[in-house]
Structure formats: structure tokens, C-alpha cells
C-alpha positions in Angstrom: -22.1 -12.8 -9.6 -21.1 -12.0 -13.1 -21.1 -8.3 -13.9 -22.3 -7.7 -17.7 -19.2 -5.8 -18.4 -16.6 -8.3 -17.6 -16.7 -9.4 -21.0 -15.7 -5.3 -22.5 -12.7 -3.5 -22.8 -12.7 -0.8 -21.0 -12.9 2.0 -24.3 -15.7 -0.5 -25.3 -17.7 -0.2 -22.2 -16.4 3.5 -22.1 -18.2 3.7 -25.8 -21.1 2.2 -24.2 -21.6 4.7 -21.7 -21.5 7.8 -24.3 -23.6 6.3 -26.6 -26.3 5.8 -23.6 -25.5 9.4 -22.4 -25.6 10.9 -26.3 -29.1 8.9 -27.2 -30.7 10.5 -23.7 -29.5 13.5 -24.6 -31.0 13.2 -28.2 -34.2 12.1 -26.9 -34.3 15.2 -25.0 -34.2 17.2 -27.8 -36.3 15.6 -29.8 -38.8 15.8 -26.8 -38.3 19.9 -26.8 -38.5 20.3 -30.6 -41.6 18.2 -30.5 -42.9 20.8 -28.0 -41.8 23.8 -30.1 -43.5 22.2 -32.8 -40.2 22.6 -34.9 -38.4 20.6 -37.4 -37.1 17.4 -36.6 -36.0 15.7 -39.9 -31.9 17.0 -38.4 -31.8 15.9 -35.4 -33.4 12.3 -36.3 -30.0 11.5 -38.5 -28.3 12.2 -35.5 -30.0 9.2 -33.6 -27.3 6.8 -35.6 -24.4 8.3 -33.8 -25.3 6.4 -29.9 -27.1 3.2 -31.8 -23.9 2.5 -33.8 -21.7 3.0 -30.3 -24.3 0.9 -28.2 -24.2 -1.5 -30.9 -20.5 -1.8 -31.5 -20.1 -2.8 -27.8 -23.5 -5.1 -27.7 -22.3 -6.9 -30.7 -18.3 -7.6 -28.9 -20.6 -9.0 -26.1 -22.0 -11.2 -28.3 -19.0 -12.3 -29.7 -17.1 -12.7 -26.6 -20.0 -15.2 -25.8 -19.8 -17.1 -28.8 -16.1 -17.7 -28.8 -16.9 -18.9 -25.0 -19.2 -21.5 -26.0 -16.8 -22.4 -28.9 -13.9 -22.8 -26.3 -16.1 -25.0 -24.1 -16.5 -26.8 -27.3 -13.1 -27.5 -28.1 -12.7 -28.6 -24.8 -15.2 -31.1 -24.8 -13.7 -32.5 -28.4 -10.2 -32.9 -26.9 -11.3 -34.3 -23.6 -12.8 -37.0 -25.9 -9.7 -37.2 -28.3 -6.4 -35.6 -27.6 -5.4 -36.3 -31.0 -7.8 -34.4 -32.8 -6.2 -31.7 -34.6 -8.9 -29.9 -35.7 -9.9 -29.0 -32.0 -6.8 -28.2 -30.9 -6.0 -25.3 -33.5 -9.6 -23.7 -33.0 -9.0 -24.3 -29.2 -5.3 -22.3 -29.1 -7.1 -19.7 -31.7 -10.1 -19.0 -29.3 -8.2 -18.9 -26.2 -5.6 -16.4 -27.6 -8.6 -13.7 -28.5 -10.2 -14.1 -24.8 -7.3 -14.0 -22.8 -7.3 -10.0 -22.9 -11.1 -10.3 -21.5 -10.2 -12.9 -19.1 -11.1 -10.8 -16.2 -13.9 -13.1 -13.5 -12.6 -15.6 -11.7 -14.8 -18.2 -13.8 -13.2 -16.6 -17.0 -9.2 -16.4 -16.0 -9.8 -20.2 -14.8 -11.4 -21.6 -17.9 -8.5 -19.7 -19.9 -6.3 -21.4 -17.3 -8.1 -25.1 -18.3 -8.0 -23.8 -21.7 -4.2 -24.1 -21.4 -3.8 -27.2 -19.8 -5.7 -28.9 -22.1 -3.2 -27.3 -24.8 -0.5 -28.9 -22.8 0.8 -25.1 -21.9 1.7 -26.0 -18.4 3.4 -22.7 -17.0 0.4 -20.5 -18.8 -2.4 -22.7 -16.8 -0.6 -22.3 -13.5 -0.2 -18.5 -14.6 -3.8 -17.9 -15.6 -4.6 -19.8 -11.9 -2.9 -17.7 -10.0 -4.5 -15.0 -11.5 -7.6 -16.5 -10.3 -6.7 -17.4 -7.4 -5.6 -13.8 -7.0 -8.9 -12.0 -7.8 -10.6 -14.7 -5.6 -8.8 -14.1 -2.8 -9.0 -10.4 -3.3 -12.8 -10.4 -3.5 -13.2 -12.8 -0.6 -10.8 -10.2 1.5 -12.8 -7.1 0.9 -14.7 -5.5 3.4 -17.8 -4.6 1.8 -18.2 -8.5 0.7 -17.3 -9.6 4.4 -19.8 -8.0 5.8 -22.3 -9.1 3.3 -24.4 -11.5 5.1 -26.5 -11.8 2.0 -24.1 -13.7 -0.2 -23.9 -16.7 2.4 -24.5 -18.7 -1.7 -22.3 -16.8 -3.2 -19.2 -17.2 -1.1 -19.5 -20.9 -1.0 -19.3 -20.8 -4.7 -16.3 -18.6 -4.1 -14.3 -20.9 -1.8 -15.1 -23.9 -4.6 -13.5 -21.7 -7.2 -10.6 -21.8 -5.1 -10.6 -25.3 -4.6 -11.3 -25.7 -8.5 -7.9 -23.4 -9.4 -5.5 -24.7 -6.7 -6.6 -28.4 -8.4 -5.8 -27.2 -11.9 -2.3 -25.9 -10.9 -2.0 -29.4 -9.1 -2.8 -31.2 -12.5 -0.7 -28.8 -14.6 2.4 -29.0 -12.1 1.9 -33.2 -12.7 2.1 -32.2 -16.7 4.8 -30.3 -15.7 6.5 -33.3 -14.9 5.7 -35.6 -17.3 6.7 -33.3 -20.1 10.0 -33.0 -17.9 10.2 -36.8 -17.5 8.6 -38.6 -20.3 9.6 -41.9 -18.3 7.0 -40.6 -15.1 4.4 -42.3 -17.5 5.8 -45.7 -17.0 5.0 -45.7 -13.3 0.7 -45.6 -14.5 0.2 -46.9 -11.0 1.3 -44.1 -9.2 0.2 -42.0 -12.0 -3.4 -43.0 -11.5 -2.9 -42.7 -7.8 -2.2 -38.8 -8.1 -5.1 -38.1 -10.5 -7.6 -40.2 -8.4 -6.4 -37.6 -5.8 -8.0 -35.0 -7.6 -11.4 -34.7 -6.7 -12.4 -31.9 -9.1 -15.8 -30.8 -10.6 -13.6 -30.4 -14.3 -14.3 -33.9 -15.3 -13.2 -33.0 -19.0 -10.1 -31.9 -17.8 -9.7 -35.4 -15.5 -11.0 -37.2 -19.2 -8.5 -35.5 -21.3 -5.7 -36.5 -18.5 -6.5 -40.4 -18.2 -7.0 -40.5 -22.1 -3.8 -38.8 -23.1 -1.6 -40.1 -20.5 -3.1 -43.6 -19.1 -4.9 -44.6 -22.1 -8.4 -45.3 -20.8 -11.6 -43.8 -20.8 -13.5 -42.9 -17.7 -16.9 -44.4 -17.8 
């Protein structure tokens, strides 16, 4: 499950916090003054303080969510056309702000997709061990072993292990070819590695058998 902070920094979700904590505390006040039957024109300026902190942090969210959907844009485009220029810069531009915030499993392997698809070999393998690390890390902990709740949940776990161990498999074939250029004269066997792949990132598969074999999937 997706926790709403994974997207934050941690002084951004720290900021969140205090402004939550500050506004409660203001509200208190107000409450009390109300009672009193006193003033409360001064303390109602004070209200901007927490909305601008829970706002700063609210609107990163939001951002971190658009440059998501823009990345799974980009990805699309250059699963479609490798060539297309245009893509590939807004792809490597996205990718670079949400690697800091690449933090869920989902997020450190779509960085890691992100990569391959930008023909950075050793930087998809890196972001899929990192996956692969927090994945086996969560599966491992006690508190989700004995979870017999999340029976859903740790199915979709094991398939996001399956997912990143057949990224590193494609990027360690890019590996090669970028190694030996003349690997691409042998399509046959070529083929016969990628139809190994049985993986749910058909735009990844796409971008492979259009930029190295030429064809398009139907």
C-alpha cells in the first residue's frame, strides 16, 4: 500500500506536521478567546503561518504527481518512437527531479524503467536493486509476516519482484549490445531472449523490439 508521504522529503513532511500541530493549536485559541469574549482580529493573521506550511507540502505532492504522470508519458512516446527527441529530454529531465523521492518499491522501479528506456543500463540495474532491496526488506519483516490480512498485498509484492529482477535482465541484455554493437546481428537469438521475458512492462518490451529488432508488436 502506498503511504501518502512517500512522495515528501522528510523537512517537507516534517513542515507538514508543524503546520497541523500550529493550526490545532491556533484553533484552540481562537476557541478560548471566543469564550472570553475577547479580541480576535491578532490571532486570525496568525492562521496564515500553518496554511502556508500545509500548503507548501500539499502543493510538492501535487507536483511529484504530475511529473509522475509526465514520466509515464514520456515513456509511452518512446516506447512508440525511440527516436523522438522531444520525449527523451523531458523524459531524462523528469526522471532526474524524482529520483531523490524515489522511495516505494513501485517508484524506485519506474525510475529504474525510466532509465532503461534512456539506454542508462548500470543506473536501471542500480535503481532495481534498490527495489529489490526494499521489497525484500518489507517481505522479511516480522510485523508483515504475520499479517494474515495482506494475503493481496503480498502477491503484488512477490510480482514486483518478478517485475525488477526482469528489468535488470533486459538492461544487462542492453548492457551487451551497447558493449557489442554486432550482438544485434544475431536478431534470431536476440528475439529468443526478449520473448523470454514474460513481463507486465509491455512499453518497455515495445521500446526494445522497436529500437533493436525493428518491428512493432501488434
Amino acid at each position: 500500500m502506498k503511504n501518502i508521504f512517500d512522495d515528501l522529503h522528510l523537512y517537507e513532511i516534517i513542515l507538514l506536521f508543524l503546520g497541523v500541530f500550529l493550526f490545532l493549536i491556533l484553533c484552540c485559541a481562537l476557541v478560548y478567546l471566543i469564550v472570553k469574549k475577547e479580541n480576535i482580529k491578532q490571532i486570525l493573521y496568525f492562521f496564515a503561518v500553518p496554511i502556508l506550511m500545509i500548503g507548501y507540502s500539499s502543493i510538492k505532492e501535487i507536483q511529484v504527481n504530475t511529473l509522475k504522470i509526465s514520466m509515464q508519458q514520456s515513456v509511452k512516446e518512446l516506447s512508440i518512437n525511440p527516436n523522438n527527441s522531444n520525449a527523451r529530454i523531458a523524459l531524462e529531465n523528469v526522471t532526474k527531479k524524482l529520483e531523490s523521492r524515489a522511495k516505494s518499491t513501485q517508484d524506485l522501479i519506474a525510475i529504474s524503467e525510466s532509465h532503461l528506456i534512456l539506454e542508462n543500463s548500470e543506473k536501471a540495474i542500480l535503481y532495481a536493486d534498490k527495489a529489490l532491496k526494499n521489497q525484500n526488506k518489507k517481505l522479511t519483516n516480522p510485523l508483515n509476516m504475520n499479517n494474515s490480512d495482506d494475503e493481496e498485498e503480498h502477491k503484488f509484492d512477490l510480482k514486483s519482484i518478478e517485475t525488477v529482477e526482469k528489468i535488470k535482465t533486459l538492461a544487462k541484455i542492453q548492457q551487451g549490445i551497447k558493449t557489442n554493437p554486432n550482438l544485434l546481428k544475431d536478431k534470431p537469438e536476440l528475439i529468443e531472449k526478449l520473448n523470454k521475458i514474460d513481463t507486465t512492462q509491455t512499453k518497455t518490451i515495445k521500446y526494445f523490439d522497436i529500437k533493436y529488432l525493428n518491428q512493432k508488436i501488434n
